[in-house]
Biopython code that builds the backbone (N, CA, C, O; Angstrom):
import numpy as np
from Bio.PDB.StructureBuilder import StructureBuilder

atoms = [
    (1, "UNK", "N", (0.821, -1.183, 0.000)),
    (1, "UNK", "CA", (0.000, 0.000, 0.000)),
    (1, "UNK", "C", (0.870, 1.254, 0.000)),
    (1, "UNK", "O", (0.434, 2.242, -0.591)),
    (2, "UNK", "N", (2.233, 1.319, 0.695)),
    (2, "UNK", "CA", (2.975, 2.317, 0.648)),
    (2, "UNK", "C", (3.327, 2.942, -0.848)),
    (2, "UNK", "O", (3.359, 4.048, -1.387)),
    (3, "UNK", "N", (3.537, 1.751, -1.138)),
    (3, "UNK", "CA", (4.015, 2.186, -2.825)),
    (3, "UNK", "C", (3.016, 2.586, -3.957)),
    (3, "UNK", "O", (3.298, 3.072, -5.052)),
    (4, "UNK", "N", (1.794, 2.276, -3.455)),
    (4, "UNK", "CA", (0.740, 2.622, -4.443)),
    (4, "UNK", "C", (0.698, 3.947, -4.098)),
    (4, "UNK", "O", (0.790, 4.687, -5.077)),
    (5, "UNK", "N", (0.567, 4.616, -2.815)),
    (5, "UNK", "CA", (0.421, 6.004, -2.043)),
    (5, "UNK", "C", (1.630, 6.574, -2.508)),
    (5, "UNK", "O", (1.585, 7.655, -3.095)),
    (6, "UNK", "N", (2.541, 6.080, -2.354)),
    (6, "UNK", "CA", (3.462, 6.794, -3.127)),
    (6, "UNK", "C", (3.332, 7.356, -4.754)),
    (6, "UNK", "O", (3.693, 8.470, -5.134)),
    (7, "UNK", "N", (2.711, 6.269, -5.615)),
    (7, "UNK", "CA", (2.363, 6.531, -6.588)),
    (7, "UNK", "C", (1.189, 7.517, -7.061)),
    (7, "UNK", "O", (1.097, 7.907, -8.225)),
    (8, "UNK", "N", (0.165, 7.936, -5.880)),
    (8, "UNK", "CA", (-0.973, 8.923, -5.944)),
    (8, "UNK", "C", (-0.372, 10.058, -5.618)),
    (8, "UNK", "O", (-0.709, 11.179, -5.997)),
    (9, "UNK", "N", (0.471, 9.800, -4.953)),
    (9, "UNK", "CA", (1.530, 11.340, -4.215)),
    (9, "UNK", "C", (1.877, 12.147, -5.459)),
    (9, "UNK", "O", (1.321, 13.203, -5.761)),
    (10, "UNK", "N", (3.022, 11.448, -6.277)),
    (10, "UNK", "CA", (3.714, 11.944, -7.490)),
    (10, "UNK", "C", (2.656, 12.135, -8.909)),
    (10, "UNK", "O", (2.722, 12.828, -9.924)),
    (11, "UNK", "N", (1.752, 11.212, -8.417)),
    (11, "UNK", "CA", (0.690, 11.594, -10.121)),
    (11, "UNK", "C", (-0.217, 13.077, -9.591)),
    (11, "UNK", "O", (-1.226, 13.455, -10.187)),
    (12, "UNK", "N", (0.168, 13.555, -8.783)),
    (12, "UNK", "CA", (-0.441, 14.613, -8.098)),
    (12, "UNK", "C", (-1.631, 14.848, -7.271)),
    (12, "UNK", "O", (-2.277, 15.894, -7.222)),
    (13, "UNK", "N", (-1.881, 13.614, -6.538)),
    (13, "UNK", "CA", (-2.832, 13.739, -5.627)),
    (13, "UNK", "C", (-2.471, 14.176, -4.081)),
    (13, "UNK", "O", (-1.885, 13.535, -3.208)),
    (14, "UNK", "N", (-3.140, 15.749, -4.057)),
    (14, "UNK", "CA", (-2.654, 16.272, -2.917)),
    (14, "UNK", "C", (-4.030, 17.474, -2.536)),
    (14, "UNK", "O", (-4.875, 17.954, -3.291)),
    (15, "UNK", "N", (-3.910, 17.578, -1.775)),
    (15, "UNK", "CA", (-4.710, 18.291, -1.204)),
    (15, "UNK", "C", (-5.869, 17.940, 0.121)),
    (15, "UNK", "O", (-6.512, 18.754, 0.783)),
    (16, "UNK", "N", (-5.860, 16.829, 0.194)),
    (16, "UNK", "CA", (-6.314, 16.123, 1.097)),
    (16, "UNK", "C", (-5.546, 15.329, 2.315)),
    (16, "UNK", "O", (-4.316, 15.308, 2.299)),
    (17, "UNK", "N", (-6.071, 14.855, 3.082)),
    (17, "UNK", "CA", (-5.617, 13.759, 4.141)),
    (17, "UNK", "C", (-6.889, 12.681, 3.537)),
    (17, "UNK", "O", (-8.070, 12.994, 3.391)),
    (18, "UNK", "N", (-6.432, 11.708, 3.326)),
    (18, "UNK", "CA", (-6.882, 10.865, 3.002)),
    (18, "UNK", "C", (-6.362, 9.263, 4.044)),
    (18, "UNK", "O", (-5.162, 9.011, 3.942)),
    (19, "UNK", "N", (-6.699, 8.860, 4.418)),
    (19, "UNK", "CA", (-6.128, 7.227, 5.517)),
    (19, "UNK", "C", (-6.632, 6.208, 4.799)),
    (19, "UNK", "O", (-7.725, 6.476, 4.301)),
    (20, "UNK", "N", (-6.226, 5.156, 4.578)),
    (20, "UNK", "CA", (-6.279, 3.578, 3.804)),
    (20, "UNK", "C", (-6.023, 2.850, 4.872)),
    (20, "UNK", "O", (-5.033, 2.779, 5.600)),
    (21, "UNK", "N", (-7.398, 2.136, 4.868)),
    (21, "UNK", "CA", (-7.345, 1.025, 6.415)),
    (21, "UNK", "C", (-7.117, -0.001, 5.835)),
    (21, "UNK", "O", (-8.065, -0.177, 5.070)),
    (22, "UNK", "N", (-6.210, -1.020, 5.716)),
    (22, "UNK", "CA", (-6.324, -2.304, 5.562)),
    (22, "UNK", "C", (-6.902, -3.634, 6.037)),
    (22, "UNK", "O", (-6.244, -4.442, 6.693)),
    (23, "UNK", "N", (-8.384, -3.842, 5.605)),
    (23, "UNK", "CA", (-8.861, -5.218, 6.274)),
    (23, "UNK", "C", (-8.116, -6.302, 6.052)),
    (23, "UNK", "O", (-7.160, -6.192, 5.285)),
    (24, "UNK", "N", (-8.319, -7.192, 6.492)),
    (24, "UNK", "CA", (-7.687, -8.870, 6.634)),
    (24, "UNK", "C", (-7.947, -9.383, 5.104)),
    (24, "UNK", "O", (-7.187, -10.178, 4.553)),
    (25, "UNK", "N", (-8.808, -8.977, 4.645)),
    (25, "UNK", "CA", (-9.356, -9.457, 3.048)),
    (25, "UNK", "C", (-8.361, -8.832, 2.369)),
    (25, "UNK", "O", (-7.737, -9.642, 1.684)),
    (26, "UNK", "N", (-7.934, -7.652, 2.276)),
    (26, "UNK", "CA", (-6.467, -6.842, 1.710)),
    (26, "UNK", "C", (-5.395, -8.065, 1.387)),
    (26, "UNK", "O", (-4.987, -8.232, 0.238)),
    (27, "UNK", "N", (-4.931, -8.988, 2.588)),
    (27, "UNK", "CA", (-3.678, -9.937, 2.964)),
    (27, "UNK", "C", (-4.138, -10.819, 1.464)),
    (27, "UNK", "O", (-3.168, -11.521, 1.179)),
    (28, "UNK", "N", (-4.840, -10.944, 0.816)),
    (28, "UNK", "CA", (-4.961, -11.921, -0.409)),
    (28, "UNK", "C", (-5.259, -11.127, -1.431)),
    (28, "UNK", "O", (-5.235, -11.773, -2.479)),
    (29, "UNK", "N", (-5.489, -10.176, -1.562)),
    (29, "UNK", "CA", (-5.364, -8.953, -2.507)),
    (29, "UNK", "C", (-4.340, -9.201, -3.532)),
    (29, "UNK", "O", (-3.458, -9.937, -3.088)),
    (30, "UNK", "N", (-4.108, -8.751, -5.047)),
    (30, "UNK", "CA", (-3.459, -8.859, -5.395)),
    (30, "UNK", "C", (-2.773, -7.289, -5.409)),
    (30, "UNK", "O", (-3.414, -6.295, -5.067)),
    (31, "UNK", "N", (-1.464, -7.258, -5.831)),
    (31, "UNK", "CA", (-0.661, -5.734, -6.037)),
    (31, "UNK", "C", (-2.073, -4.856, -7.042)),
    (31, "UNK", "O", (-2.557, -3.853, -6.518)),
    (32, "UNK", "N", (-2.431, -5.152, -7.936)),
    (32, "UNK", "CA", (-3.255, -4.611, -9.035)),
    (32, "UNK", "C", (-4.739, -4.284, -8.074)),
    (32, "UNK", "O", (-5.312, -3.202, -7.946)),
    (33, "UNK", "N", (-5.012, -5.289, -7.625)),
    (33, "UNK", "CA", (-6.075, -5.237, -7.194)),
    (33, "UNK", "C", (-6.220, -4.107, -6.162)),
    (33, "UNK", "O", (-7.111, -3.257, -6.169)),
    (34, "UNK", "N", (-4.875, -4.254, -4.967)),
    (34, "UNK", "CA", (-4.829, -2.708, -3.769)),
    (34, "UNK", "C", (-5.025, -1.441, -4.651)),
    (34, "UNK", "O", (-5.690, -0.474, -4.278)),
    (35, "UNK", "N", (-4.311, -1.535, -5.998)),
    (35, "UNK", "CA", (-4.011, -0.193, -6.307)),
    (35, "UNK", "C", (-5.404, 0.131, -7.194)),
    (35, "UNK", "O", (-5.774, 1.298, -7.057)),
    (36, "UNK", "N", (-6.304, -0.750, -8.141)),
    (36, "UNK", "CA", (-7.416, -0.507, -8.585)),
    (36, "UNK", "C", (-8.040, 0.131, -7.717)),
    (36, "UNK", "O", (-8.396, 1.247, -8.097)),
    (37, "UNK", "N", (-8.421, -0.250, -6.289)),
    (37, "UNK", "CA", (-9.419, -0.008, -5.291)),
    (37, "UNK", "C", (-8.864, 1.297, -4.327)),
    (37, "UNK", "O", (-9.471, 1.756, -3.360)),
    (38, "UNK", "N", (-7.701, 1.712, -4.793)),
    (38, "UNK", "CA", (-7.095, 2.776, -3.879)),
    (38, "UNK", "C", (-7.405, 4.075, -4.606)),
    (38, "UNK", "O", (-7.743, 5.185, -4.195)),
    (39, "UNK", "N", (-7.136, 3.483, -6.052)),
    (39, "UNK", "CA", (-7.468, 5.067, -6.850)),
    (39, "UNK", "C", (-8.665, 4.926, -7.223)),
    (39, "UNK", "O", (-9.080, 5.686, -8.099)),
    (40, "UNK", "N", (-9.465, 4.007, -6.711)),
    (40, "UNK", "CA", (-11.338, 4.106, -6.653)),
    (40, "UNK", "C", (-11.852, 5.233, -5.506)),
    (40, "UNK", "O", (-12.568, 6.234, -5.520)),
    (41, "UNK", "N", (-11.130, 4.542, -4.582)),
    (41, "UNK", "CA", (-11.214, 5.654, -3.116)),
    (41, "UNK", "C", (-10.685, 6.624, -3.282)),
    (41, "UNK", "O", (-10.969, 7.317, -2.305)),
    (42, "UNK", "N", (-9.782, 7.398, -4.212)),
    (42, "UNK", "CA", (-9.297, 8.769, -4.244)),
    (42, "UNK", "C", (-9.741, 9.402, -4.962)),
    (42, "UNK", "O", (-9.540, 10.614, -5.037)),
    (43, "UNK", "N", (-10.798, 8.447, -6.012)),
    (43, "UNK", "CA", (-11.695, 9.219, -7.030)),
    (43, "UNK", "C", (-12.903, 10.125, -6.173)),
    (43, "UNK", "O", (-13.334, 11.278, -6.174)),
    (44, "UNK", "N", (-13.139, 8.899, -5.484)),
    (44, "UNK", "CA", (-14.564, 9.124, -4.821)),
    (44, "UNK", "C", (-14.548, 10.160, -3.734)),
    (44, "UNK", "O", (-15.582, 10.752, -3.425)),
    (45, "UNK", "N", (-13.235, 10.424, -3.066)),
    (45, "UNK", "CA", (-12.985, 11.890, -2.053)),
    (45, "UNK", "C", (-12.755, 12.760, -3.073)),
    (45, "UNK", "O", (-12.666, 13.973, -2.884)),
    (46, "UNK", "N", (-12.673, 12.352, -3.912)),
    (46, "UNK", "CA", (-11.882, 14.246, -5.108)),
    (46, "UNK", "C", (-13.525, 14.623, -5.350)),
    (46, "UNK", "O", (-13.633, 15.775, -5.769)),
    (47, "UNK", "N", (-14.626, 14.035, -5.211)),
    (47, "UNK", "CA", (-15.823, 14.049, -5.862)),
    (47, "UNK", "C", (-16.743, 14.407, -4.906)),
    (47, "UNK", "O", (-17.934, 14.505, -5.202)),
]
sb = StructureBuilder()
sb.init_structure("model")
sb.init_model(0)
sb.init_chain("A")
sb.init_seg("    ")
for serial, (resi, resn, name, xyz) in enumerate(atoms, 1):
    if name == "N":
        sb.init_residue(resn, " ", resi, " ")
    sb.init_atom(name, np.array(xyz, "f"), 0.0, 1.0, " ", f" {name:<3s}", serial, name[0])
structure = sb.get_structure()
């Protein structure tokens, strides 16, 4: 998750505090899958 946040940081997502809770369902997540659902949730606060 660090590295996806890292990746919203530099594509220019700023202006917010935004927090990413990780449930237990996350632990089988794939890499693609955290980051689909992370920039779902950063759509949906920009909105």
């Amino acid at each position: 998750m660090k590295a996806i946040t890292d990746e919203l940081i530099l594509e220019g997502t700023v202006g917010a505090d935004i927090v990413f809770r990780a449930l237990p369902k996350a632990a089988q997540a794939s890499f693609a899958e955290l980051r689909r659902e992370m920039r779902r949730a950063v759509e949906r606060a920009r909105s």
